[in-house]
C-alpha positions as a printed NumPy array, in Angstrom:
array([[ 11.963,  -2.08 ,  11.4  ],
       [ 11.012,  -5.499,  11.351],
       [  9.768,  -6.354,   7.756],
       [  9.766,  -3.672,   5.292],
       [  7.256,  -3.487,   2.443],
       [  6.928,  -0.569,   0.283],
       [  3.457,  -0.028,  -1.921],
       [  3.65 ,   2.259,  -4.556],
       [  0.145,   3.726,  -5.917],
       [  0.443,   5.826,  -9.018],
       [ -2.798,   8.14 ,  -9.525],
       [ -4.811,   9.203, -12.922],
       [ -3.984,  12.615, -13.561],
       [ -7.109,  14.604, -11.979],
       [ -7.593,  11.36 ,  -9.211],
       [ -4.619,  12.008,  -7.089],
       [ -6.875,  13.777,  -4.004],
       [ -9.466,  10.815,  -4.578],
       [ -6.97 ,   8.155,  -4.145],
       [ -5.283,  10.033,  -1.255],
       [ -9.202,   9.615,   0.297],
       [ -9.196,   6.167,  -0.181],
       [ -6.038,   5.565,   0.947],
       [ -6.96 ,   7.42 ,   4.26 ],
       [-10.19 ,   5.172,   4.461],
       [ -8.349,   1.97 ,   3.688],
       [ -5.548,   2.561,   5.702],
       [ -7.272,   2.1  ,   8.9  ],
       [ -8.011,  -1.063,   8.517],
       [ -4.662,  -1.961,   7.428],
       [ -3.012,  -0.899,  10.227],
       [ -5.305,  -2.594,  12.577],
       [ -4.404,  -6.044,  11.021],
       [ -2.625,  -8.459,  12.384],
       [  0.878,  -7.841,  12.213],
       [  0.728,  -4.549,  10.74 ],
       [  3.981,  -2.332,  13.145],
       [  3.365,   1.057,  11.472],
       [  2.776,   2.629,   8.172],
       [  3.822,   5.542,   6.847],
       [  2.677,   7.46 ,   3.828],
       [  4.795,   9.558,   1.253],
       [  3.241,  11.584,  -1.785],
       [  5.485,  12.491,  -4.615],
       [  3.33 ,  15.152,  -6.854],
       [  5.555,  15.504,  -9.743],
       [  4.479,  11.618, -10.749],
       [  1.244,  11.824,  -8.506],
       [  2.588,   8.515,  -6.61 ],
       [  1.81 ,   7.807,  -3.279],
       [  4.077,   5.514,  -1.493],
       [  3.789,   3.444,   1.914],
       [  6.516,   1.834,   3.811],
       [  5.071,  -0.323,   5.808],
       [  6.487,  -2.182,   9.173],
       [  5.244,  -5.902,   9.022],
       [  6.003,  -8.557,  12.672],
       [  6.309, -11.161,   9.457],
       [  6.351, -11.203,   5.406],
       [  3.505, -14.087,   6.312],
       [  1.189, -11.316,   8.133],
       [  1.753,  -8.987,   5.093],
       [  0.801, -11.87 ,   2.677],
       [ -2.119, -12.818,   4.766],
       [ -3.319,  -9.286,   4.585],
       [ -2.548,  -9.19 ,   0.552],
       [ -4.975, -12.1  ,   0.799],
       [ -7.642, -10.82 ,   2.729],
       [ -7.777,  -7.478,   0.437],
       [ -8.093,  -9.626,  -2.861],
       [-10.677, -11.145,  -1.196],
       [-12.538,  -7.592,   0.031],
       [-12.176,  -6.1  ,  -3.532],
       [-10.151,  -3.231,  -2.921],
       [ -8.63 ,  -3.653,  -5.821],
       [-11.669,  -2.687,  -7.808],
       [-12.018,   0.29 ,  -5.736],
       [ -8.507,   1.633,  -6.721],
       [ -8.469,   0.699, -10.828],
       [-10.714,   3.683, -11.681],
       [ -8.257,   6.011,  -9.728],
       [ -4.551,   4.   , -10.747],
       [ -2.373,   5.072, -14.032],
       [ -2.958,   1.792, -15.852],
       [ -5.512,   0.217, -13.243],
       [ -4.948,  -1.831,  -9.989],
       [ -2.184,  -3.935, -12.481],
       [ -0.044,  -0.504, -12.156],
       [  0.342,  -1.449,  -8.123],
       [  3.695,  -1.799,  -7.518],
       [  4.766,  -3.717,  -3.822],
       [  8.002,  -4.953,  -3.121],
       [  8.632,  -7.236,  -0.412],
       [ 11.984,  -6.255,   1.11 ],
       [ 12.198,  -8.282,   4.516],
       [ 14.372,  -7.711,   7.065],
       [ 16.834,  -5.398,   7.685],
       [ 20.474,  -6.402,   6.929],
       [ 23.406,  -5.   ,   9.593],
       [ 26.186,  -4.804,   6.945]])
């Protein structure tokens, strides 16, 4: 792993299969962009939280891609199907991976 990032989505009660749908949709695009190593997706159903750990060649392609999707208005796709709206996203940023 290059760049880690980890997204976490947490879903309205009774929109946790919608989001998982737009997630599916969305995701295809995502891991076509430049930059983008891999993705992989992780549901936890007790808190109906998806989560993606994402592979990133840079932190600069990741925040490039942030950028474009402000820009394409997913956000206002996801903040009828987020726990507290698109401000509930959680990402954190980890970087690279430490040998110690």
């Amino acid at each position: 792993m290059k760049n880690l990032v980890i997204v976490e989505f947490p879903a309205k009660e009774d929109r946790f299969e919608d989001l998982k749908n737009t997630l599916k949709e969305a995701l295809v695009d995502t891991r076509a962009f430049e930059g983008c190593i891999s993705i992989d997706t992780y549901e936890d159903i007790s808190t109906r939280t998806i989560y993606l750990i994402e592979d990133w060649e840079s932190l600069d392609n990741h925040t490039s891609y942030a950028n474009w999707r402000a820009e394409t208005g997913l956000a206002d796709v996801l903040e009828p199907l987020l726990e507290g709206g698109a401000a509930s996203l959680k990402i954190i940023r980890c970087g690279k991976k430490l040998d110690i």
